[in-house]
VEXNURO-345024 format. One record per residue: x, y, z of N, C-alpha, C in turn; residue number from 1. Coordinates in steps of 0.001 Angstrom, whole numbers, plus 500000, padded with zeros to 6 digits. Atoms other than C-alpha are relative to their C-alpha. Layout:
! VEXNURO-345024
PT     nX     nY     nZ    caX    caY    caZ     cX     cY     cZ num
PT      X      Y      Z      X      Y      Z      X      Y      Z NUM
...
! end
This chain:
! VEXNURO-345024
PT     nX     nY     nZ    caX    caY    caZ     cX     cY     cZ num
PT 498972 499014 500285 497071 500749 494352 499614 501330 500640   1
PT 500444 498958 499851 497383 503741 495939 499798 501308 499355   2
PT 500026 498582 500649 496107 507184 494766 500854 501129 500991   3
PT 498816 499216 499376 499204 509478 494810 499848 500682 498463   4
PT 499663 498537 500327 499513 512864 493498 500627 500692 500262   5
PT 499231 499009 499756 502165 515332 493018 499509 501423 499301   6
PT 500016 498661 500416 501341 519334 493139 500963 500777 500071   7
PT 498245 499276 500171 503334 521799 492494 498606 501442 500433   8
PT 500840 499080 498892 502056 524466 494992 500028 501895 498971   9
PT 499833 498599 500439 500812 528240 493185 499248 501118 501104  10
PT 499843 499378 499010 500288 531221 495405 498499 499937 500197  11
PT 501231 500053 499755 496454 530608 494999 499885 498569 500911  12
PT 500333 501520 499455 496768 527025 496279 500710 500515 501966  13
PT 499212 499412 498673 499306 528804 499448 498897 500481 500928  14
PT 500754 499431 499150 496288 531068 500556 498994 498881 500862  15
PT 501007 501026 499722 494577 528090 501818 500993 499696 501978  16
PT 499274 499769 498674 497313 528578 504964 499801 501107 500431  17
PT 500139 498951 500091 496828 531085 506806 501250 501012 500170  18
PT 498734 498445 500512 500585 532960 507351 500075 499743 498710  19
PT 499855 499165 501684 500616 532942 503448 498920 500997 499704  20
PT 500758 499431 501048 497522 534418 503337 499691 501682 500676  21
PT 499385 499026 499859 498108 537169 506042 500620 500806 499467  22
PT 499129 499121 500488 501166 538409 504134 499346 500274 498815  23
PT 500351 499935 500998 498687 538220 500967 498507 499860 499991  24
PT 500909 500388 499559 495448 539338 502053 499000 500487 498942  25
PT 500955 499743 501312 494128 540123 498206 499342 498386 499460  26
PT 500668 501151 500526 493997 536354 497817 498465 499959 499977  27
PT 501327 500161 499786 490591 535460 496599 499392 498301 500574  28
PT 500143 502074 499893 490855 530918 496700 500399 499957 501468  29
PT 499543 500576 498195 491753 529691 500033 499683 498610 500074  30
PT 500048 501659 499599 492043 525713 499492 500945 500003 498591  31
PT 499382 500640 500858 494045 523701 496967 499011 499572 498686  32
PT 500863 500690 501072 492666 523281 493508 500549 498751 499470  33
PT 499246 501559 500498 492990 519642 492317 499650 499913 498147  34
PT 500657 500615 501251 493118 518580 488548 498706 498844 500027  35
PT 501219 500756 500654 490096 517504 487240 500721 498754 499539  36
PT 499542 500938 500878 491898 515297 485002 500193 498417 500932  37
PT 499611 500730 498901 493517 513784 488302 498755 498623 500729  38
PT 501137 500369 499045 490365 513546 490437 499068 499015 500012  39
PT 501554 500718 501157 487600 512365 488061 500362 498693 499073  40
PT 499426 500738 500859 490051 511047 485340 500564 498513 500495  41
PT 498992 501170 499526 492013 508448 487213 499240 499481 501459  42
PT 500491 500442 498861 490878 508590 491357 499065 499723 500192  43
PT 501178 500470 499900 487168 508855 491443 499332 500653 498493  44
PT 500609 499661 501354 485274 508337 488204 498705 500579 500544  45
PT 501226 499605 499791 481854 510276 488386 500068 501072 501315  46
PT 500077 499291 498591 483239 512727 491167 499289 500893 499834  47
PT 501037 498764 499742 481519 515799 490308 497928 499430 499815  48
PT 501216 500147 499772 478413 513795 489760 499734 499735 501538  49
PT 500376 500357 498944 478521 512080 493187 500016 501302 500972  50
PT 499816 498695 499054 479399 515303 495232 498180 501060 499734  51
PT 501409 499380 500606 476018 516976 492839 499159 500372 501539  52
PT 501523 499828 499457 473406 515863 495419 500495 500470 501734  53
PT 499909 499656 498947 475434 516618 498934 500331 501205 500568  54
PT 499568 498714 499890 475637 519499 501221 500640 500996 499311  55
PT 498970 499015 500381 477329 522287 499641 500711 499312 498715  56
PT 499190 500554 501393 478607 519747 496681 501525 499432 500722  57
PT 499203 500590 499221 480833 518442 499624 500441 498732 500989  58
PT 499993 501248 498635 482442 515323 501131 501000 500359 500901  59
PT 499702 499738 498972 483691 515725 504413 501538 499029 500158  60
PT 498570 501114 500227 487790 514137 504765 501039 500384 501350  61
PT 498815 499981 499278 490521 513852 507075 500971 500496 499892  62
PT 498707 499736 500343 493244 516139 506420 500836 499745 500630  63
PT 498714 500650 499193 496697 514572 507744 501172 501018 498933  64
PT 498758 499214 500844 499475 517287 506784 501614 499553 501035  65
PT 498697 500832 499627 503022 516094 507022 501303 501121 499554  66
PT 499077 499298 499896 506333 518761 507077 499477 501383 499679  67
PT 498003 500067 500397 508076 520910 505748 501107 498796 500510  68
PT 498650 500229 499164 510902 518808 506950 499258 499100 500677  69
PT 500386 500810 498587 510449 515959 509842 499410 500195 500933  70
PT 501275 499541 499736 507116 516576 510973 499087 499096 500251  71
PT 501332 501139 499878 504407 514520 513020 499367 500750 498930  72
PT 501216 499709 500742 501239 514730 511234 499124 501007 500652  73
PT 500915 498872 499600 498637 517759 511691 498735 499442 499286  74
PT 501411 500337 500395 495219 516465 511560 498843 501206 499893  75
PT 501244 498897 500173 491959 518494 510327 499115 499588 499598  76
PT 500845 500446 500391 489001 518332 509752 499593 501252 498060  77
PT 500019 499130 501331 488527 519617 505477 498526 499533 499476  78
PT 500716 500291 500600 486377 519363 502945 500925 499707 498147  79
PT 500210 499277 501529 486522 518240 498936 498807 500546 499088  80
PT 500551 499413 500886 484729 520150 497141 499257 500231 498365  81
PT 499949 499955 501241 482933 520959 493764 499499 500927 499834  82
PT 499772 498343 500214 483328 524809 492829 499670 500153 498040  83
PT 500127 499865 501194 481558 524988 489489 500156 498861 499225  84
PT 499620 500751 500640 483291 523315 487088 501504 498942 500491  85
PT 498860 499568 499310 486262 523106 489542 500285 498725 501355  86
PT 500365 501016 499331 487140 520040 492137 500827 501451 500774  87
PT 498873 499262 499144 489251 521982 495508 499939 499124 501444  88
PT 499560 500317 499002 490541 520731 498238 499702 500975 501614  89
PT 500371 498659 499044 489064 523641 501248 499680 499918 501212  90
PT 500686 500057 499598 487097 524570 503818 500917 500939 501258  91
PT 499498 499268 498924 488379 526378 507294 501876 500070 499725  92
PT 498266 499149 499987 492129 528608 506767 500543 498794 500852  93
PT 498798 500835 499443 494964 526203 507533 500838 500559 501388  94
PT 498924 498938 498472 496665 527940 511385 500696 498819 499977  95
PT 498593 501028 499487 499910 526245 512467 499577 499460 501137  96
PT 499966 501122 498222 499864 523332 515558 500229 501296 500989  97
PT 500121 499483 498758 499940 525290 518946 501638 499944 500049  98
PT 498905 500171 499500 503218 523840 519484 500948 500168 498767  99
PT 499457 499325 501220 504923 524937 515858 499136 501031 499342 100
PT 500674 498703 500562 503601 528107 515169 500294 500761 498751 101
PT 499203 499392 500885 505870 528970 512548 499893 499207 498722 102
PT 500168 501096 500923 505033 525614 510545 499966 500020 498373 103
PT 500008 499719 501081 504177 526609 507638 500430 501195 499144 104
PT 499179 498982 500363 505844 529964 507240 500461 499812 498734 105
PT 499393 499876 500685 508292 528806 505146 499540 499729 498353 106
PT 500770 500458 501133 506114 527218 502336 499947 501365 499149 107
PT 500020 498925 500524 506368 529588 499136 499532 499379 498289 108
PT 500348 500410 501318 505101 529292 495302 500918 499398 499702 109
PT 499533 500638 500320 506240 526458 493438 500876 498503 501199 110
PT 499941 500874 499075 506782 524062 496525 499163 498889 499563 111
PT 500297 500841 500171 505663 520769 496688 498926 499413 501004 112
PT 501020 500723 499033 502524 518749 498260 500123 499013 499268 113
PT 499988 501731 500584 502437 514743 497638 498569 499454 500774 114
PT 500814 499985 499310 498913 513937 498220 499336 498523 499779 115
PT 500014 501114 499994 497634 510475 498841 498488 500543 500334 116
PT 501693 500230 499772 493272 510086 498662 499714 498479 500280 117
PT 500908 501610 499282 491741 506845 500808 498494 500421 499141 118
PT 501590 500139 500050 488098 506300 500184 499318 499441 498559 119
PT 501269 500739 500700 485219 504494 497584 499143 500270 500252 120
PT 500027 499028 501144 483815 506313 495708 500257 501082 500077 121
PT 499889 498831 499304 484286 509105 497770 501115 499996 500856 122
PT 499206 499932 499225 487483 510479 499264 499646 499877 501462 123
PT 500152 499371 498460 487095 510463 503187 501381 500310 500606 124
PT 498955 499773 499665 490727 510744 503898 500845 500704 498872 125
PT 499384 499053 501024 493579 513148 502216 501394 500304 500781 126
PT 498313 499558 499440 497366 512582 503617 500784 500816 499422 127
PT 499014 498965 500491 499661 515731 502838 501442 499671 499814 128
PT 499072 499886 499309 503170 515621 502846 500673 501211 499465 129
PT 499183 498566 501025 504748 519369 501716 501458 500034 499993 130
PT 498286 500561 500042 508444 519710 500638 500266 501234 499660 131
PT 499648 498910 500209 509653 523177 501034 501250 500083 499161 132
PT 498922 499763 500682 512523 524135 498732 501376 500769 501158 133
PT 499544 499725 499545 513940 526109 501758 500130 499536 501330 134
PT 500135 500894 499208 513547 523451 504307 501298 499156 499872 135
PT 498763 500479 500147 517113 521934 505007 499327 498093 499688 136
PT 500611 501926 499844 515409 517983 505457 499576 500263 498154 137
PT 500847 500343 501322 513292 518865 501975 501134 500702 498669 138
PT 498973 499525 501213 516424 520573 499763 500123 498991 498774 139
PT 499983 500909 500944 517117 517732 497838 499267 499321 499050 140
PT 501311 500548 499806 513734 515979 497940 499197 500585 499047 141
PT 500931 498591 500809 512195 519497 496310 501003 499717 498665 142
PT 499324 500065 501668 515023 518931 493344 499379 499117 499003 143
PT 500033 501464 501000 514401 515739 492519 498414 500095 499473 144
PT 501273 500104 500341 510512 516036 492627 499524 500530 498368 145
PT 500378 499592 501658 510439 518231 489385 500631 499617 499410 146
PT 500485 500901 501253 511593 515090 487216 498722 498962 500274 147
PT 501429 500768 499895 507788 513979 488374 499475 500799 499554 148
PT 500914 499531 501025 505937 516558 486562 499884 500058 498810 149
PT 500015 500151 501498 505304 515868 482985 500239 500983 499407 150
PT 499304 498805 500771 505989 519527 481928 499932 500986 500745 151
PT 499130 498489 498860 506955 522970 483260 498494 500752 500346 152
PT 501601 498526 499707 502903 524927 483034 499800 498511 500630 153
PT 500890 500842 498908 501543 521206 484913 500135 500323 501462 154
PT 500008 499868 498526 500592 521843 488668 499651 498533 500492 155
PT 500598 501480 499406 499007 518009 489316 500847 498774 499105 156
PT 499622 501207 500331 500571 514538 488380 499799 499137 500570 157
PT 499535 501396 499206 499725 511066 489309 501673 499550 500150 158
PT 498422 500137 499659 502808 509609 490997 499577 497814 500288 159
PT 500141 501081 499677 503094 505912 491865 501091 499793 500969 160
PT 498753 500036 498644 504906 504301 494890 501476 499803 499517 161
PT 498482 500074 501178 507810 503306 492449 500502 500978 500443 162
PT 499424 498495 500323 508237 506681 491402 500530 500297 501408 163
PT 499406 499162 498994 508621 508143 494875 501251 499415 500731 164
PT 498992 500631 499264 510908 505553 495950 501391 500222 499260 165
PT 498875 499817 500858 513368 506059 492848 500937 501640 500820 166
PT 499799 498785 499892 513007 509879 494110 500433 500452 501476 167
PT 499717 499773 498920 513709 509083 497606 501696 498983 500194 168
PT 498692 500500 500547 516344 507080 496388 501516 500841 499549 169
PT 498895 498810 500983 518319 509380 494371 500315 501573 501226 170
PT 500108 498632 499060 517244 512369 497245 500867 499742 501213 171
PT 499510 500715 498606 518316 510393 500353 499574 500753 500929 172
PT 500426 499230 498752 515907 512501 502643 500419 499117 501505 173
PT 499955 500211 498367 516425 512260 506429 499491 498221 499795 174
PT 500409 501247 500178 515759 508600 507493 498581 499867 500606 175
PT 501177 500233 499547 512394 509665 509488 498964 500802 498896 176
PT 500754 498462 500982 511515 512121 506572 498294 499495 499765 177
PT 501080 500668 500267 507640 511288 506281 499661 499917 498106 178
PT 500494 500385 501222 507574 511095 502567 500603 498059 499793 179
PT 499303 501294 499996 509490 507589 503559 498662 498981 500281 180
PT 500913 500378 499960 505773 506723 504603 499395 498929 499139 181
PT 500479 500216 501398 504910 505998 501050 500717 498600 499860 182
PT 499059 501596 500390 507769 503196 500823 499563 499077 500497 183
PT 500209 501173 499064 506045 500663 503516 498662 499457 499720 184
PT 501351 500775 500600 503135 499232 501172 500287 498841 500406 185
PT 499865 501848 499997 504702 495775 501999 499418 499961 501747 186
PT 500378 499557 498603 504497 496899 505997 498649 499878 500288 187
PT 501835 499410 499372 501004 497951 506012 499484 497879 499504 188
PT 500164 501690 500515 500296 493755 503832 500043 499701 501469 189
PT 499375 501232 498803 502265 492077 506798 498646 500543 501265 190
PT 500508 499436 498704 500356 494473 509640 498745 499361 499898 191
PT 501233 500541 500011 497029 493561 508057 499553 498512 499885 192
PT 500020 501455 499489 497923 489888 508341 500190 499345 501194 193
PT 499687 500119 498354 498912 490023 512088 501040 499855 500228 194
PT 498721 499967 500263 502648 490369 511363 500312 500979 501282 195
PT 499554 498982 498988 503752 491693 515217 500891 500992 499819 196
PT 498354 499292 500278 507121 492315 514004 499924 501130 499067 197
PT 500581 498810 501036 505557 494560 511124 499176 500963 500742 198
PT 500651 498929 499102 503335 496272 513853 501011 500652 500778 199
PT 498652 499612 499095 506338 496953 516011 500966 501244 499542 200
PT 499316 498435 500897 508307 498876 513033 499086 500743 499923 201
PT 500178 498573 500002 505936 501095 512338 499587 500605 500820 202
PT 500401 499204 499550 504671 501938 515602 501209 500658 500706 203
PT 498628 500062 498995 508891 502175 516549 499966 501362 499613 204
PT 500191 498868 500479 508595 505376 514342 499179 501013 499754 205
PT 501580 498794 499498 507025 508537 515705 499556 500563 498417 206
PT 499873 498646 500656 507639 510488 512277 499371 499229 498733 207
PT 500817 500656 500918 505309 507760 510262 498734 500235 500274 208
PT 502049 499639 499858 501535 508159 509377 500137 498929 500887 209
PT 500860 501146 499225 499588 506268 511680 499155 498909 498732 210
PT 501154 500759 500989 496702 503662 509871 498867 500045 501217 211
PT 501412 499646 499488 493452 504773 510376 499363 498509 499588 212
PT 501021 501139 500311 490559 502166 510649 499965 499840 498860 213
PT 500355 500213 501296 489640 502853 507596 501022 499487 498604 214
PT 498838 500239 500553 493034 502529 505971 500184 498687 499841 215
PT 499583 501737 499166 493635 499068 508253 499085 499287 499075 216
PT 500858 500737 500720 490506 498189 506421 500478 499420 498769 217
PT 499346 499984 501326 491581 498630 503216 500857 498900 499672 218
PT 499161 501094 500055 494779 497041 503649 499614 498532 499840 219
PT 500385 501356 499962 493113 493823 504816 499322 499363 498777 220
PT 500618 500188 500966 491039 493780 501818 500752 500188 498712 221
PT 499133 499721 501683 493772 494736 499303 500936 498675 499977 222
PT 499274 500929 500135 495516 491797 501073 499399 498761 499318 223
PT 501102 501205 499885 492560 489182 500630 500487 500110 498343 224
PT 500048 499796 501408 492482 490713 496797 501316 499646 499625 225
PT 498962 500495 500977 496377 489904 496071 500229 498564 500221 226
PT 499777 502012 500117 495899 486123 497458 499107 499434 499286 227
PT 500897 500831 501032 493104 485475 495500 500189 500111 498487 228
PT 499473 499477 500721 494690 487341 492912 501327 498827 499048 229
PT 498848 500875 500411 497730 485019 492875 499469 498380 499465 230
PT 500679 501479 500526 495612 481647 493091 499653 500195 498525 231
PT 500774 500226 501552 494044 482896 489411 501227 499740 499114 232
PT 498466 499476 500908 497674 483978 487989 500055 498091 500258 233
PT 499253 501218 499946 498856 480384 489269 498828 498536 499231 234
PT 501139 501158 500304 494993 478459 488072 500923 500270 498669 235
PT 499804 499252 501154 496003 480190 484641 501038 499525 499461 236
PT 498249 500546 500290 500058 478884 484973 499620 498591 499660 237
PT 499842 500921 500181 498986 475462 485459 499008 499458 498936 238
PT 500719 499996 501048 496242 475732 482699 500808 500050 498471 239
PT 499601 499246 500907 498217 477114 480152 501781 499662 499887 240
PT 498946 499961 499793 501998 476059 480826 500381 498400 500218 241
PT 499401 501103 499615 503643 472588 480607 501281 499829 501174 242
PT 498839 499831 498718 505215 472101 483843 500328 498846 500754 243
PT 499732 501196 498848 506735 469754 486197 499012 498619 499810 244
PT 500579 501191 500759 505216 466704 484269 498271 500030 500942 245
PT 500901 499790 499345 501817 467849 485741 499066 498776 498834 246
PT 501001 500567 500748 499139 465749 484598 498358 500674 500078 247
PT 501268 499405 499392 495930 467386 486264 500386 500715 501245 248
PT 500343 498821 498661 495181 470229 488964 498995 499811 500333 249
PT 500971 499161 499611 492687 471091 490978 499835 500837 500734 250
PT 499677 499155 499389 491733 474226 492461 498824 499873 500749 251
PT 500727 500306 498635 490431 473166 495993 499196 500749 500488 252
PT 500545 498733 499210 490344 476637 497531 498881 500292 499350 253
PT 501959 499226 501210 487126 477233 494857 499287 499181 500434 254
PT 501172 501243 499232 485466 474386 496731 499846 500404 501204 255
PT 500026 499500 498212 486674 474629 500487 500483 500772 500106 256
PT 499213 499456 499695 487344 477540 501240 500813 500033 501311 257
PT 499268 500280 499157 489048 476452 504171 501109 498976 499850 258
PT 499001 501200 500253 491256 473729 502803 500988 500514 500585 259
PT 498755 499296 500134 494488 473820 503986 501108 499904 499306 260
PT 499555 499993 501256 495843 473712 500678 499267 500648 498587 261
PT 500919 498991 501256 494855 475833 497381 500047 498823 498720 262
PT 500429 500491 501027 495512 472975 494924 500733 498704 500147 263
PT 499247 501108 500547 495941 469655 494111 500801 499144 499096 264
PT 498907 500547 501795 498440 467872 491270 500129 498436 500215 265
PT 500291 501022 500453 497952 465117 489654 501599 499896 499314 266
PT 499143 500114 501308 501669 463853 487575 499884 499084 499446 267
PT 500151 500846 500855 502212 462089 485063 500339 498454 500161 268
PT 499603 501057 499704 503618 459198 486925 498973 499559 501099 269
PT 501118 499898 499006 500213 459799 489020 500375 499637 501485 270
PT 499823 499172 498270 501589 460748 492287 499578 501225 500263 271
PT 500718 498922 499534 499747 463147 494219 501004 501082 500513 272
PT 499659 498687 499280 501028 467016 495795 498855 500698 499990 273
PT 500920 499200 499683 499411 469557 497501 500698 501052 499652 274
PT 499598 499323 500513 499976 472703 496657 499484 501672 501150 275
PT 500446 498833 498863 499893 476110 499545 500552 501362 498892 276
PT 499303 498873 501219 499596 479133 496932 500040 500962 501088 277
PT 499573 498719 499276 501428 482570 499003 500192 501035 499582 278
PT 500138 499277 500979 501054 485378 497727 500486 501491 500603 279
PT 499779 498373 499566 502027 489377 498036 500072 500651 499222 280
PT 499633 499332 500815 502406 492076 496165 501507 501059 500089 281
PT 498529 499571 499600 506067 492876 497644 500442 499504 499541 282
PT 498741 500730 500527 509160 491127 497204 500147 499372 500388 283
PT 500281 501268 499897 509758 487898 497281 500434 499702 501795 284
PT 499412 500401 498583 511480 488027 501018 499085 500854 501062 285
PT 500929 500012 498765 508337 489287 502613 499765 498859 500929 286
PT 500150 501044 499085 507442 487383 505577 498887 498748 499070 287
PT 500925 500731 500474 505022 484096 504362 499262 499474 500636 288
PT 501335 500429 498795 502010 483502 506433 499501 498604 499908 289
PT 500764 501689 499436 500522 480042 507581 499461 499899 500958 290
PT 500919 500067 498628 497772 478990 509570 500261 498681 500831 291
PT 499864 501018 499560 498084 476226 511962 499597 499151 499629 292
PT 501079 501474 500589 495749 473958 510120 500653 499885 498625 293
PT 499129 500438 501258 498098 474200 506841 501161 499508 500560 294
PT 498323 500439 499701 501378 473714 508845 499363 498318 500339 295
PT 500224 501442 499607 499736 470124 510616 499374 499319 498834 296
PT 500002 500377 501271 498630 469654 507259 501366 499662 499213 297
PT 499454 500154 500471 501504 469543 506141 501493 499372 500415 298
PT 499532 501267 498882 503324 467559 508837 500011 499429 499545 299
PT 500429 501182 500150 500940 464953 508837 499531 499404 499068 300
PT 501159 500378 500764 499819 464550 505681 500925 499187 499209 301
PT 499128 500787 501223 501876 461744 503443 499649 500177 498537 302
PT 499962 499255 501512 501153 463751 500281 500937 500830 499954 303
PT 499188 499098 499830 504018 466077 499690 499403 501359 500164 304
PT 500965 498765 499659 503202 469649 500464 501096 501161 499135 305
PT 499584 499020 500538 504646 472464 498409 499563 501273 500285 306
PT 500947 498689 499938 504544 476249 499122 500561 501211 498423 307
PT 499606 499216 501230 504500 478159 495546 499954 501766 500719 308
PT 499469 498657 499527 505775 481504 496764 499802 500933 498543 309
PT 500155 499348 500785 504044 484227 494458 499976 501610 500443 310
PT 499463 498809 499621 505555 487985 494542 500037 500371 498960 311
PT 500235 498939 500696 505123 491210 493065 498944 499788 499172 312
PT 500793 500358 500690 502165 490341 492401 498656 501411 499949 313
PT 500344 499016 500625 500135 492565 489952 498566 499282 499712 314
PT 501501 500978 500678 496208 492103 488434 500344 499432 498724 315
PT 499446 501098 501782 498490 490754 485188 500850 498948 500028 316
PT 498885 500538 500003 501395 489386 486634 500296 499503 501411 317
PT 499412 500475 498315 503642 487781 489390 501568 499077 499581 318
PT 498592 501240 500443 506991 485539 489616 499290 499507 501108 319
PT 500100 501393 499753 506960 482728 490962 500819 498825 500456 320
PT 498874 501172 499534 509626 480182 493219 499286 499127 500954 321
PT 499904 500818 499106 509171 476990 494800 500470 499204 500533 322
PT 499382 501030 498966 509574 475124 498050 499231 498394 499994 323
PT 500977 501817 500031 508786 471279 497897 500107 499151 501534 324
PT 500186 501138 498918 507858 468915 500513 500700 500942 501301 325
PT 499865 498807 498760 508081 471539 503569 499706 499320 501163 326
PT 500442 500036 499035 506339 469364 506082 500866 499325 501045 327
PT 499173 500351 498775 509319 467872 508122 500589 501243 500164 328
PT 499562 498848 499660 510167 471392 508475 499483 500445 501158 329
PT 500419 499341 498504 507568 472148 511070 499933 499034 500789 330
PT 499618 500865 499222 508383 469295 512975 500073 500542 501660 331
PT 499818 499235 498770 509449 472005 515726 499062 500649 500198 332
PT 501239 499144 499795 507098 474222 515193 498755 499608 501116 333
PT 501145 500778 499493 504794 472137 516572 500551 499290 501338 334
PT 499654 500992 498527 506691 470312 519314 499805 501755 501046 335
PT 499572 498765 499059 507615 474476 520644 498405 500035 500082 336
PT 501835 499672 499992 503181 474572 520528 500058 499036 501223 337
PT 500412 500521 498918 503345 471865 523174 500541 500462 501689 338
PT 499669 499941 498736 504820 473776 526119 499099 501311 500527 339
PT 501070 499280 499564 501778 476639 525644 499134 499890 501310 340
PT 500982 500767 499574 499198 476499 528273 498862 499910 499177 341
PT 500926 500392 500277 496472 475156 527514 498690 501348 499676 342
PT 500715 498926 500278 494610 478286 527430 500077 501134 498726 343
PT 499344 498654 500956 496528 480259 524675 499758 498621 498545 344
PT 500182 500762 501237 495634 478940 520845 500572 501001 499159 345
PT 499312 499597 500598 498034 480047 518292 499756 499924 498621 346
PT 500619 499845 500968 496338 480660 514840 501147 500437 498450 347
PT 498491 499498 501708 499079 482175 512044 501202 499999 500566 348
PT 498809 499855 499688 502612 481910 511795 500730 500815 498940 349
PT 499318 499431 500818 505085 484232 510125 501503 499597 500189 350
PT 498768 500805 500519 507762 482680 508146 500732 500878 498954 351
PT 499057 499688 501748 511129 484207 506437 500168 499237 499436 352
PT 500208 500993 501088 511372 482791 503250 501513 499099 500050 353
PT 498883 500720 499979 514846 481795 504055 499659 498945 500907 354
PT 500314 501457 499783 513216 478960 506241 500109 498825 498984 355
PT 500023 501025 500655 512269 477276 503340 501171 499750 499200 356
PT 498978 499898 500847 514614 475878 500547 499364 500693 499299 357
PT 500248 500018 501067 513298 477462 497374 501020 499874 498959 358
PT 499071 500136 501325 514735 477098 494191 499878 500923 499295 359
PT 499775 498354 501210 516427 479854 492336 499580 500060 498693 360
PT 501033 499053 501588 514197 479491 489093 498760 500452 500469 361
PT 501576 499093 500087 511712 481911 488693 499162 500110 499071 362
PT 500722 500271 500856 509114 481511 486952 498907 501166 499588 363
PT 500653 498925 500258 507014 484230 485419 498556 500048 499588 364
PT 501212 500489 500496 503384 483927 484920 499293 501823 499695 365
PT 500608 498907 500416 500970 486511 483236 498688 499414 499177 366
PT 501442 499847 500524 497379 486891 482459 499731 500258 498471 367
PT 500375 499731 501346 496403 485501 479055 498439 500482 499816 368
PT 501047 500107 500093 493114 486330 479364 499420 501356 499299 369
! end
């Protein structure tokens, strides 16, 4: 999940630019103070201890600032901080890009920053996006944001991707507006599975973050975590749930991890299925990945082959639809593999779910544990 924060900008947090701090050169702060509550409480537990023993009580981060308004990104190099008792966001006066000089001008107390922190245990990254109130792109955007602060004296709030989507929903910013960034958690999944067509959108759009290595990393590893994620939800379903006259399971993938199948079923009339668990934490009409050694698996294999299609999947929860006996499906698949040359080997395939049939019950599974 990502760590997302909404501030609500005060003229001490402003001086941290420098035309605010020109026109206001009594300021004494010059960076963004972050809730404690935020920082420590929720993003990184033990932050002011870990920061204790380094330079200055500082880790070193990536600032990526994003508008007013429809705005590449402005990269920097920052620092976070630990000022006493105090976390801040600081380090070298904010100047405008070369080529928007005026950039931040408009920014004024009570404005908006939406701030997204990468990193374990330690921030190293810190995406901005600001939402001027007098910014024609951010008018709306800036309304809606204050029903995200829990009360009128709060400056910090966790936000979740939900939330911003309801709020970009209801706002209808611009269609490149970069707070639209936030909406493409399913995007970044597909990209870090080798989804071209998912690399393609977001590099089609200048006015989207990029993904840093470290990000890409992430992703890949948040993906690994919601398929292994789903196999437990689904060990758990067929543990715990009288279903489809099951008689026995087993869960393969905990043996080989290469099978190309996650489980086997036993029914009660003792006929065998295999079982390909898919997993995401999007919606159910994300793309569905397969490797070549599950699809000819599931060709050639005179066991039926099922793919349990598991979405929105949570560390408690998930639904749940399936496709049965899939393997005269790739029939083509596999003939269009024989006109390759010989030199090119074709490893994953991405499948809309409208290939398969599934069946419109959904099934709901959740972590008794």
């Amino acid at each position: 999940m990502k760590k997302l924060a909404l501030k609500k900008l005060k003229p001490s947090d402003l001086s941290f630019f420098k035309s605010y701090l020109m026109k206001h050169p009594q300021a004494k702060q010059k960076g963004f103070n972050l809730d404690l509550k935020v920082m420590e409480g929720t993003f990184f537990p033990g932050l002011r201890a870990l920061l204790e023993p380094m330079p200055k009580h500082a880790a070193h981060v990536d600032l990526i600032l994003y508008g007013p308004g429809e705005t590449n990104g402005h990269t920097l190099a920052r620092k976070v901080k630990r000022d006493a008792k105090n976390i801040r966001l600081n380090g070298e006066i904010v100047d405008a890009p070369i080529d928007h000089s005026d950039r931040y001008e408009i920014l004024a107390p009570d404005d908006f920053a939406i701030l997204e922190f990468s990193g374990e245990p330690l921030p190293h990254t810190v995406n901005v996006v600001l939402v001027s109130a007098k910014h024609a792109d951010d008018a709306s955007l800036h309304s809606a944001l204050h029903r995200l602060m829990p009360s009128e004296g709060a400056s910090m709030a966790v936000v979740t991707e939900d939330m911003i989507a309801k709020i970009v929903e209801a706002a209808a910013p611009p269609a490149n507006h970069p707070i639209r960034g936030w909406l493409d958690s399913a995007i970044l999944e597909n990209i870090s599975q080798g989804d071209s067509r998912a690399t393609e959108i977001q590099n089609s759009s200048h006015n989207k973050r990029g993904i840093s290595p470290a990000d890409f990393q992430i992703s890949r590893v948040s993906a690994e975590k919601t398929g292994a994620r789903g196999e437990q939800l689904l060990n758990q379903f067929f543990l715990s749930t009288p279903f489809e006259e099951i008689e026995e399971h087993e869960w393969v993938s905990q043996i080989n991890a290469i099978s190309p199948f996650d489980f086997s079923l036993i029914t009660k009339d003792r006929s065998f299925r295999h079982v390909d668990a898919k997993s995401t934490s999007g919606k159910f009409d994300n793309p569905v990945f397969l490797s070549l050694a599950e699809i000819k698996h599931a060709a050639k294999c005179i066991i039926p082959y099922d793919i349990y299609r598991l979405y929105n999947v949570t560390e408690t929860s998930a639904s749940l639809r399936i496709a049965r006996d899939v393997g005269s499906l790739f029939a083509s698949v596999l003939t269009s593999l024989k006109d390759l040359p010989s030199e090119v080997n074709v490893n994953t395939f991405s499948f809309d779910p409208s290939f398969f049939t599934f069946e419109d019950a959904v099934h709901h599974l959740e972590d008794h544990d």
